[in-house]
C-alpha positions as CSV (number, residue, x, y, z in Angstrom):
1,X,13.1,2.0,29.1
2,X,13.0,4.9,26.4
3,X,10.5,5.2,24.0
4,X,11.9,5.2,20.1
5,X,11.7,8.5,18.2
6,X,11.5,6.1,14.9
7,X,8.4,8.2,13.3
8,X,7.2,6.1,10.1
9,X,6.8,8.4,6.9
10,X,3.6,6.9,6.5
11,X,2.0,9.0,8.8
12,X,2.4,12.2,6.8
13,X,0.1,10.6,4.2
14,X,-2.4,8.4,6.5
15,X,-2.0,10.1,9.7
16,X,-2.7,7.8,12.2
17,X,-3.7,9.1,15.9
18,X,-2.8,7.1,19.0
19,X,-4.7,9.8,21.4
20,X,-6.8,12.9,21.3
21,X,-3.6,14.7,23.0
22,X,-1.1,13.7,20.4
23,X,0.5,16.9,19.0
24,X,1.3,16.8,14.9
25,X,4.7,16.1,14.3
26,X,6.5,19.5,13.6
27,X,6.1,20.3,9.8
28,X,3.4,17.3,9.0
29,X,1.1,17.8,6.5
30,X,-2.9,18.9,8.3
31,X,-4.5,15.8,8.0
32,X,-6.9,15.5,4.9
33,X,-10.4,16.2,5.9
34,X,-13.6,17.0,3.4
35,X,-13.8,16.3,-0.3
36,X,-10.2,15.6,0.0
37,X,-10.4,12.3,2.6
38,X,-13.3,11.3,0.7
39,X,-11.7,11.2,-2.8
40,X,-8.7,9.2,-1.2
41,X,-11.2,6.7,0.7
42,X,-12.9,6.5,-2.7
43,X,-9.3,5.7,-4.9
44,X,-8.6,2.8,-2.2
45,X,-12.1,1.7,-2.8
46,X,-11.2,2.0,-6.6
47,X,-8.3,-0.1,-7.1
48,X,-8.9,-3.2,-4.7
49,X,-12.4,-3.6,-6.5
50,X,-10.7,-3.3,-9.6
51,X,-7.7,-5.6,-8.6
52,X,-10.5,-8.2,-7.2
53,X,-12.5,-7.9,-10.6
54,X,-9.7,-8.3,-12.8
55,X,-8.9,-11.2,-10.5
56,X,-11.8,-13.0,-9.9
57,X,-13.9,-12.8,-12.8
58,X,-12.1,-15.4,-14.7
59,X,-12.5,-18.1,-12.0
60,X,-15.8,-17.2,-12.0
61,X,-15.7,-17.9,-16.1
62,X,-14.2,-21.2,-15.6
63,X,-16.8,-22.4,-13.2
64,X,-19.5,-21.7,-14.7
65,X,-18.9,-23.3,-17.7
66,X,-18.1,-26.2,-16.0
67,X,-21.4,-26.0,-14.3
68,X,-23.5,-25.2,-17.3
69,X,-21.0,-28.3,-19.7
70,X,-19.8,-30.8,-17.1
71,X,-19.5,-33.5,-19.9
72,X,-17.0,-31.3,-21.8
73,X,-15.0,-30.0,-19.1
74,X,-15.0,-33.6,-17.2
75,X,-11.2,-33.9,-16.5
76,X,-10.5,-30.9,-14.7
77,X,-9.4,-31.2,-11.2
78,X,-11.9,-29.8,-8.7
């Protein structure tokens, strides 16, 4: 069997290592290291908090009136 040249452009951005011996592909960016890693760890963080907020907090809203007025909000289904 042959292995597949496919190489997934994904790697340039997020390079992903399968061993200590695997050589760059030719022209690949150098994989971010420093302030520059950190502020792209810190973006991810950024926007799947943010997405899970937005998300979340209204639930959150809803049940807690119901907690704090269950004789007002008696007909919902939960």
């Amino acid at each position: 069997m042959s292995q597949s040249t496919f190489r997934s452009p994904i790697l340039d951005y997020f390079p992903i290592r399968a061993g200590p011996d695997l050589p760059p592909a030719p022209g690949a960016p150098a994989p971010p290291q420093g302030v520059d890693l950190f502020m792209r760890y810190a973006l991810a963080g950024a926007v799947c908090c943010s997405v899970t907020h937005g998300g979340l907090t209204p639930v959150d809203v809803v049940k807690t009136r119901i907690q704090l007025e269950p004789e007002v909000y008696n007909r919902v289904c939960i």
